[in-house]
Phi, psi and omega in degrees: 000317188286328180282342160301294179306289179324342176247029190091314173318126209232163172301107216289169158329106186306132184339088198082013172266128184311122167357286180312292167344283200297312175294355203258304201284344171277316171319309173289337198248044157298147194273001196241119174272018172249044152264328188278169198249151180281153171291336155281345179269325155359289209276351183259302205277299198286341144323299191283339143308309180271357174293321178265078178267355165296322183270000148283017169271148209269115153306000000 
């Protein structure tokens, strides 16, 4: 697993998990931490997701 993850690898989307959601969390698992998004612009994206709940529906 760890060596998996070390090459990158990342988990696909869990099923019916929103497009948008699934991109925040690839975003959190950068292997470089100034790659990662601040714990506030998090708490900013995910704001702004549930205010917008049509834009959590699943292509």
């Amino acid at each position: 697993v760890i060596l998996s993850i070390e090459e990158g690898y990342r988990l696909p989307a869990p099923m019916g998990c929103p497009v948008a959601l699934h991109q925040l969390m690839l975003l959190c698992w950068q292997k470089e931490r100034s790659r990662r998004p601040r714990f506030n612009d998090v708490v900013s994206f995910l704001d702004k997701l549930i205010r917008n709940p049509s834009s959590l529906l699943t292509l």
